[in-house]
C-alpha positions as CSV (number, residue, x, y, z in Angstrom):
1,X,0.0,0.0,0.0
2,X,1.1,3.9,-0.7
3,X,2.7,5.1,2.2
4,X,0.3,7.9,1.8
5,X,-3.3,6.1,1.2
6,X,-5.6,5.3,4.2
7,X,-8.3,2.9,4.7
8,X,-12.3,4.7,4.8
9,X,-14.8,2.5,6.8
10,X,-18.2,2.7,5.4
11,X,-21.6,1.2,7.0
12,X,-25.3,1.2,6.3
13,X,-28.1,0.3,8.5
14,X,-31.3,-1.2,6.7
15,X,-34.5,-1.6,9.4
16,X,-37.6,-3.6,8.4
17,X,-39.2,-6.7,9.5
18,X,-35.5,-8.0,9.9
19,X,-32.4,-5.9,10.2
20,X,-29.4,-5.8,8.8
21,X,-25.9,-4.1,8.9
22,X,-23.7,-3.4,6.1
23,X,-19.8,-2.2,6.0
24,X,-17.4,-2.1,3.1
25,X,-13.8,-0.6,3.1
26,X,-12.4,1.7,0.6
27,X,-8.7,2.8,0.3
28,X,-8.1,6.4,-0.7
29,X,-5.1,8.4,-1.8
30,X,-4.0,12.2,-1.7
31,X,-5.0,12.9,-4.8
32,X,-8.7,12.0,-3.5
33,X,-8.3,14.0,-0.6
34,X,-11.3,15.7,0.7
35,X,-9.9,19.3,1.9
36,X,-7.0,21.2,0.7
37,X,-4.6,22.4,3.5
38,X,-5.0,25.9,4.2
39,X,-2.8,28.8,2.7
40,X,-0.4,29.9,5.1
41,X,-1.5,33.6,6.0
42,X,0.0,36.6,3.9
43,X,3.8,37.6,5.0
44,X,3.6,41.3,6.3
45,X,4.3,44.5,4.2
46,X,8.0,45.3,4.4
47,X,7.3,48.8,4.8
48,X,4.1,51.2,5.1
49,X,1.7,50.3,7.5
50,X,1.2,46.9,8.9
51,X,-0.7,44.4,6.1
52,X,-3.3,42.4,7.0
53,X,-3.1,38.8,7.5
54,X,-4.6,36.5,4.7
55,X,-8.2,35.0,5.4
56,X,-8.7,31.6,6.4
57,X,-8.5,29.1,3.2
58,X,-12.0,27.8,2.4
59,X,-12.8,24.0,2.7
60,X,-11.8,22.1,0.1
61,X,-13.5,19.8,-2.6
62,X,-13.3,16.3,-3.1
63,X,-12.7,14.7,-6.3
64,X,-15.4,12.3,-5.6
65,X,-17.4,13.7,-1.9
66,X,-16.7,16.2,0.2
67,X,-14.2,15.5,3.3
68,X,-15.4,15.6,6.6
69,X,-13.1,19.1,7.5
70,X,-12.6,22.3,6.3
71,X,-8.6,23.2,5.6
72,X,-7.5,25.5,8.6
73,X,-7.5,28.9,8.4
74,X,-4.2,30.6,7.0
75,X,-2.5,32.1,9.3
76,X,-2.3,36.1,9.8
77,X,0.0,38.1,7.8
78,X,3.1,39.9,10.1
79,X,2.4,43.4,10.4
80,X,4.3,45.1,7.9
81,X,7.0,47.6,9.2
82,X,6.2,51.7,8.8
83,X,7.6,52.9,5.4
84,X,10.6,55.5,7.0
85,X,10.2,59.0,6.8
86,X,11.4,61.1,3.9
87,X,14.7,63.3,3.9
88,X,14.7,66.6,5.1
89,X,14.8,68.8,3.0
90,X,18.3,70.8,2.4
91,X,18.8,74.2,4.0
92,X,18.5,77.5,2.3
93,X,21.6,79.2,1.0
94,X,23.6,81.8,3.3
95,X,22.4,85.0,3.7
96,X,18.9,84.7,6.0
97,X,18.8,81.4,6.2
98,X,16.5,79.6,3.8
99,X,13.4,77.7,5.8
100,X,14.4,74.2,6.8
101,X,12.4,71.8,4.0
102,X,9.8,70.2,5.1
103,X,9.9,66.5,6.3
104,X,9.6,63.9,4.3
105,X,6.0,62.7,3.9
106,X,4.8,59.1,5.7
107,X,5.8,56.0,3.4
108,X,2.3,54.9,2.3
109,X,0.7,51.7,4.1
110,X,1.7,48.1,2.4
111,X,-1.2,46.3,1.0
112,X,-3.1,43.4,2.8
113,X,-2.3,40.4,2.4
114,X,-4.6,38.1,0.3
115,X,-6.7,35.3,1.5
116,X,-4.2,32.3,2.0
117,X,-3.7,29.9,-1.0
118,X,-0.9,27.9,-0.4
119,X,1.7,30.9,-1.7
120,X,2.1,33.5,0.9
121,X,0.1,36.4,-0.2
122,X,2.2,39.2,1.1
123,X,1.5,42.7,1.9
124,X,2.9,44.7,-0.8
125,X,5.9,46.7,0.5
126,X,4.4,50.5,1.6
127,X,6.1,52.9,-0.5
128,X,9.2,54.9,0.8
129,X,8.5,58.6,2.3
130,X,8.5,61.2,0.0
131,X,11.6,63.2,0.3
132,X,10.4,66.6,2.2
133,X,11.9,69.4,-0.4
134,X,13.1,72.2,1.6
135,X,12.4,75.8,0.0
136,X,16.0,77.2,-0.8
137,X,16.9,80.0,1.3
138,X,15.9,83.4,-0.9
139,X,19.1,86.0,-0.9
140,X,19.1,88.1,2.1
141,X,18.0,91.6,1.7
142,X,20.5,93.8,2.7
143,X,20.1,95.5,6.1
144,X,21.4,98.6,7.2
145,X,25.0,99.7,7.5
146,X,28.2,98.8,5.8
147,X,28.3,95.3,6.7
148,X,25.9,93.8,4.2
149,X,27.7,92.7,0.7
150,X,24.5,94.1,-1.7
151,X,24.2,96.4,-4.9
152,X,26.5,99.7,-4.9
153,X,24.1,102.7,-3.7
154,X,21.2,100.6,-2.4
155,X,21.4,101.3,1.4
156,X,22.8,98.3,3.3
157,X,25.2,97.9,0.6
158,X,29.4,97.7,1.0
159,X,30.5,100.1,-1.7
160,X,33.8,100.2,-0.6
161,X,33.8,96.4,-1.0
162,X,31.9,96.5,-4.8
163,X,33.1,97.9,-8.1
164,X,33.3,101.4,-8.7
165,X,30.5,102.9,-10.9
166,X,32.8,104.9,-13.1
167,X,31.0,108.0,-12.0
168,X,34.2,110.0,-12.1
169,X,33.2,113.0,-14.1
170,X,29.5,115.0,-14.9
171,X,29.4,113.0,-17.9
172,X,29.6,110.3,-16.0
173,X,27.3,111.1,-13.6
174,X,24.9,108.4,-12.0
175,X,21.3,109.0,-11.7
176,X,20.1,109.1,-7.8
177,X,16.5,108.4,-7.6
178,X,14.9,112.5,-5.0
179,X,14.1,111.0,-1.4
180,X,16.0,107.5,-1.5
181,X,19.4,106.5,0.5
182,X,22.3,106.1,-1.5
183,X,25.4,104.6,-1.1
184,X,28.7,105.2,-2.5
185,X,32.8,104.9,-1.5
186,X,35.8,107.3,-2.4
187,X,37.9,104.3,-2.7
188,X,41.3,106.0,-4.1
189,X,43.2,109.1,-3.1
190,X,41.9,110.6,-6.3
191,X,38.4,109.4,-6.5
192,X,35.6,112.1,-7.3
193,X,31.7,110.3,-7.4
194,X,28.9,112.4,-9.7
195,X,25.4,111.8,-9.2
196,X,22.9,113.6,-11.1
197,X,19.0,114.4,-11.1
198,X,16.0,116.6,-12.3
199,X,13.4,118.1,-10.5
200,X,9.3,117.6,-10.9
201,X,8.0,119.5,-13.7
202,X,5.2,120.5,-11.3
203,X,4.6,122.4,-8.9
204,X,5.5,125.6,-11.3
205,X,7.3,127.2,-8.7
206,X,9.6,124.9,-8.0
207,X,11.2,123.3,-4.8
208,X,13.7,123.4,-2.6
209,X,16.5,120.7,-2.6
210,X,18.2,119.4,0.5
211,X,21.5,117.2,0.2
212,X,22.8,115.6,3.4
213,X,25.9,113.5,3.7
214,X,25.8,110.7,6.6
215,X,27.1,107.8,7.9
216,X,30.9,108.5,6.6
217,X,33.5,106.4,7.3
218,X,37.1,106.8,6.7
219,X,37.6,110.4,6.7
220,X,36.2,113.7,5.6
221,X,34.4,114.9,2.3
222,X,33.5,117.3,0.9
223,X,29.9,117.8,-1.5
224,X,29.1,120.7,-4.1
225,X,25.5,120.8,-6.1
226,X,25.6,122.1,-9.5
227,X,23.2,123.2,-12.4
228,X,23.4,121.4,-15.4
229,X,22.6,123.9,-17.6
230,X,26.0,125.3,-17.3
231,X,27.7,123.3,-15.6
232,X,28.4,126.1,-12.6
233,X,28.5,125.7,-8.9
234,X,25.4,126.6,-6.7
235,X,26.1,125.8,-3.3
236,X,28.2,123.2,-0.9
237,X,29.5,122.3,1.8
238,X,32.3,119.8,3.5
239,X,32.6,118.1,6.7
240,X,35.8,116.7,8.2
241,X,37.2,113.8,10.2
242,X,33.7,111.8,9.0
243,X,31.0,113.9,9.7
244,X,27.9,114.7,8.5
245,X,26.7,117.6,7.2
246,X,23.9,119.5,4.9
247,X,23.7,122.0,2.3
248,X,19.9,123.5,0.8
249,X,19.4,125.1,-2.6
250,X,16.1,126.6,-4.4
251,X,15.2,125.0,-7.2
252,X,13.4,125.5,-10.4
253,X,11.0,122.6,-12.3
254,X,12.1,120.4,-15.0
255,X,16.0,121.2,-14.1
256,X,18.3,118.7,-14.0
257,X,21.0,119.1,-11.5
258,X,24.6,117.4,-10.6
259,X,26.0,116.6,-7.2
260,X,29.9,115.8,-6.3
261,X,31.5,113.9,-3.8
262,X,35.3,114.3,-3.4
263,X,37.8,113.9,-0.5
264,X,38.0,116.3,2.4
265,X,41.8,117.4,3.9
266,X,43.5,113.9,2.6
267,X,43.9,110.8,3.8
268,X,44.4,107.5,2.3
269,X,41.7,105.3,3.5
270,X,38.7,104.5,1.3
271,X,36.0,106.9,2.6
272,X,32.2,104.9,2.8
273,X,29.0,107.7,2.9
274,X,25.5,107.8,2.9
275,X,24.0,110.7,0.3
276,X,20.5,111.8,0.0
277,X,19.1,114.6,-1.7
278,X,15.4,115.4,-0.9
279,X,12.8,117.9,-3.0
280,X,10.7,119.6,-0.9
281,X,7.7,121.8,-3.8
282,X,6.6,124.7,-3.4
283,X,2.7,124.9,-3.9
284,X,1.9,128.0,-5.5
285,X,-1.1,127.9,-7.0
286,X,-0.6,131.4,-8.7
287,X,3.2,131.0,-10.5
288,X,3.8,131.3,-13.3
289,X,3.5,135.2,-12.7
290,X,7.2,136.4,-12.9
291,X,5.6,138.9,-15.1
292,X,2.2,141.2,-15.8
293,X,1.2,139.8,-18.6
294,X,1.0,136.8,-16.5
295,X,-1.1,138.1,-13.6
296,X,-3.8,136.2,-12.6
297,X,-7.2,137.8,-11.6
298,X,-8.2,137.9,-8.4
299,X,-10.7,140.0,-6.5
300,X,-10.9,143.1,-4.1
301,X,-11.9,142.1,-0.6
302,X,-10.7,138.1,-1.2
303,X,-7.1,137.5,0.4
304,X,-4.7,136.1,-1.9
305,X,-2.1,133.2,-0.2
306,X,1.1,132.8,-1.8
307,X,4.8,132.8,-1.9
308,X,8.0,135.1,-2.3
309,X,10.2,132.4,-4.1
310,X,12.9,132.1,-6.8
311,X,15.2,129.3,-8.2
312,X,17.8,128.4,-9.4
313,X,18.0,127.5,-13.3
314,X,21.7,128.1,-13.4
315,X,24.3,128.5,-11.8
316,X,24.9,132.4,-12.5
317,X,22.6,133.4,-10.6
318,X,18.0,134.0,-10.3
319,X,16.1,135.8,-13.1
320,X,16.1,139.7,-12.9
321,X,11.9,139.0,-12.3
322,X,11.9,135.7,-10.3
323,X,11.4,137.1,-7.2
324,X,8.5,138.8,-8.7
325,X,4.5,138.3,-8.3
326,X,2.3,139.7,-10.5
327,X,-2.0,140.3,-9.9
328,X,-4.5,141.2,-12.2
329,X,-7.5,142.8,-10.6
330,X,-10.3,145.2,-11.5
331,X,-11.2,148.2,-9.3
332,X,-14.1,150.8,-8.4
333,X,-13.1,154.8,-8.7
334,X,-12.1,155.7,-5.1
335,X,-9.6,154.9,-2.8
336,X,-7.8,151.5,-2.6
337,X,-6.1,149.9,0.3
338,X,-3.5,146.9,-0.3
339,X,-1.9,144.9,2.8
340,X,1.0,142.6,2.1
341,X,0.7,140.9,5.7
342,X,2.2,137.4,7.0
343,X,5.8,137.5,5.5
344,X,8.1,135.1,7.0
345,X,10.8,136.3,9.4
346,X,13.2,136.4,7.3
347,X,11.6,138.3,4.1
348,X,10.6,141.7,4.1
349,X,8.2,142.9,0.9
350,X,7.4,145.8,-1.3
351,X,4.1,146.6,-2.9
352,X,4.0,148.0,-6.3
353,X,0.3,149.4,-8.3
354,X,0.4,149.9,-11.9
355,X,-2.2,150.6,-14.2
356,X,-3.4,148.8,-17.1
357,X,-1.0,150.3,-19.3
358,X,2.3,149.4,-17.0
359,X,2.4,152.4,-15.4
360,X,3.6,152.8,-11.9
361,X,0.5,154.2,-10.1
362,X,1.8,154.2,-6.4
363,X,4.1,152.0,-4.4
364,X,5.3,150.9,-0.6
365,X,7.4,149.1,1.2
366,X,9.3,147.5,4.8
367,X,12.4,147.3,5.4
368,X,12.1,145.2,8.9
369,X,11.9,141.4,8.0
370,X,8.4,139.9,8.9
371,X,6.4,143.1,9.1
372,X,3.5,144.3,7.6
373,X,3.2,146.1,4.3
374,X,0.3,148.7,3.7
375,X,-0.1,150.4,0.2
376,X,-3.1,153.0,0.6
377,X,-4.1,155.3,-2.7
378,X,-6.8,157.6,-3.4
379,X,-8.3,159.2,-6.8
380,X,-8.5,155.8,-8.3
381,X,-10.1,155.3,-11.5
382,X,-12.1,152.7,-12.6
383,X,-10.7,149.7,-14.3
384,X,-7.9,147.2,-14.3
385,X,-4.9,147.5,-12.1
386,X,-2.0,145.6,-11.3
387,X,-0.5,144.7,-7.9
388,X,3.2,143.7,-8.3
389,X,5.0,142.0,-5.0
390,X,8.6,141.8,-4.0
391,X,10.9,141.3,-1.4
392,X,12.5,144.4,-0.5
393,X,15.7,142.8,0.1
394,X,16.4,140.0,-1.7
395,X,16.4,137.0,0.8
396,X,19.2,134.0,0.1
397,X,18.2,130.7,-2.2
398,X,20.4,128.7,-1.1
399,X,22.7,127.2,2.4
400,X,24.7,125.4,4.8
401,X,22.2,123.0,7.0
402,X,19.9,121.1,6.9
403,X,17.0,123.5,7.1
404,X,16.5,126.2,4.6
405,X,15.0,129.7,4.7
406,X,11.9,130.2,6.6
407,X,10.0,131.9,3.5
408,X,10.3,128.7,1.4
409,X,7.6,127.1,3.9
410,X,5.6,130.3,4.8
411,X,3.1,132.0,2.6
412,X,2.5,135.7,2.3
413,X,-0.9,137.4,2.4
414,X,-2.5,139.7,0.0
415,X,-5.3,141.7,0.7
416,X,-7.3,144.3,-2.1
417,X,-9.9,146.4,-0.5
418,X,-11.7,149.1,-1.6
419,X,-14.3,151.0,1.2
């Protein structure tokens, strides 16, 4: 007999009027068997979250009859290990450090295993983390000081460090943006820097123009503001052993203008600043009216608010007229009254009346800065007039400091009455 056949006992019972017992015996081999063995549960995931063990194997069929027992349940799968985590992601590059990147992201469960069949059904191996990808560090912006490697002339930067601009000469001038920090560096015994820019074409009066030199390091310089349109000097100023100083000058619209930065009493050592010239306008609502044909109108009994104010267009020197202000207005026959009140401390006005032909009809003036000026007249005629204002001394356009006249922030008043 096969080492692996068996004997199967098999008995029948008949009941009646006599009874009677049957057996026979039967020998069977495995490839009769009744049941299949059970599949062997599902190996765990290698990686991701634990799989699921395989589900018991289902009874098995005979070739012939079924077998008395179902094959035993496969056993559970392992747990499958949890997928590692990704890589950090790199750091940013140096400057402010870039954010860290991200960790990686969870390795993704295996799969179950399936129902047991004789083969291991193992979990499928749970992906590996995804790698986190750090954000790279943007540039740092440059902070404040010398310090800070950055673009020449944008604040923060080392311009003693950078190459220089080649600004060496007017022609060579570099364009400074009114209002905005710039940097710059004398870096030789014989360096000169040229920076150049042009005023609003509004307000029509014009503006005043402050240049400060700041933060120097290295030894003294020395700063001049010129007028492009002939190349002359208008005002400066120097400051020695590093330290700041100002200068002011008035300004006319559309006007380009030049500013220079050389060495102050030697030295050797490259010399690091800070310049910055500021427009401050002038809001006139009245200019132009330099001259009479240009008067505006205005009215008797309305008070007129304006300014005593001349720039510079070159560097020869103001306009014979641009101190001048100029009023159109129609009177009554009588007597006529004209107040020129509110000047500034340091300006002191004259009040001119012509007719409508040009001609001087009466005049007055003050000498004392900041005092009133009354213009009375009687026998007027009817018709238009006009009323032509002036300092009666000339006040200065231009300065050392950093805070310019007091007229080029303070309107006049002007008054036309008639009883």
């Amino acid at each position: 007999m096969n080492m692996n056949s068996r004997l199967s006992l098999s008995c029948f019972l008949a009941v009646g009027f006599f009874a009677a017992v049957g057996c026979s015996v039967k020998t069977e081999n495995d490839s009769q068997d009744a049941g299949a063995t059970g599949g062997n549960g599902g190996a765990g995931g290698s990686a991701g979250t634990s799989g699921t063990g395989g589900v018991s194997g289902s009874g098995g069929t005979s070739d012939i009859d079924a077998g008395p027992d179902a094959g035993s349940a496969g056993s559970a799968g392992s747990a499958g290990s949890a997928g590692s985590a990704g890589s950090a992601g790199s750091a940013g590059s140096a400057g402010s450090g870039g954010a860290s990147g991200a960790g990686g992201a969870a390795g993704r469960g295996g799969t179950a295993g399936s129902a047991g069949a004789g083969v291991d059904a193992g979990g499928s191996a749970g992906s590996g983390g995804v790698d986190g990808g750090g954000i790279d560090g943007t540039p740092p912006v440059d902070g404040g000081g010398f310090a800070d490697q950055g673009v020449p002339g944008e604040a923060g930067a080392d311009p003693c460090s950078a190459t220089d601009p080649g600004n060496e000469d007017r022609d060579h001038a570099t364009p400074i943006p009114m209002g905005s920090d710039f940097v710059g560096c004398l870096q030789t015994t014989t360096d000169v820097d040229f920076y150049e820019f042009t005023t609003p074409d509004m307000p029509a009066a014009g503006g005043v123009v402050v240049v400060s030199l700041t933060e120097v390091a290295g030894g003294g310089v020395d700063s001049a503001a010129y007028a492009a349109a002939d190349n002359g000097s208008i005002q400066g100023n120097n400051g020695g052993g590093g330290s700041a100083f100002f200068y002011w000058f008035a300004a006319v619209p559309s006007a380009k203008y030049r500013l220079d930065v050389k060495r102050y009493l030697g030295g050797t050592a490259a010399i690091a600043y800070k310049l910055k010239a500021v427009y401050s306008p002038v809001n006139d609502t009245y200019e132009p009216n330099d001259v009479r044909t240009q008067g505006p109108s205005i009215t008797v009994g309305t008070p007129v608010s304006s300014y005593l104010f001349a720039g510079y267009a070159n560097s020869t020197g103001l306009a014979a007229n641009a101190w001048e202000d100029w009023y159109k207005v129609s009177l009554a026959g009588g007597s006529i009254t004209i107040a020129l009140a509110d000047l500034a401390s340091d300006m002191n006005g004259a009040v001119t009346l012509y007719d409508n032909l040009g001609v001087q009809v009466a005049s007055a003036s003050q000498g004392v800065r900041g005092t009133t000026v009354v213009l009375t007249k009687t026998g007027i005629v009817a018709g238009d007039f006009y009323v032509k204002i002036t300092p009666y001394n000339n006040p200065t356009p231009k300065g050392t400091g950093a805070v310019p006249g007091v007229y080029t922030t303070q309107p006049y008043t002007l008054t036309v009455a008639q009883p």
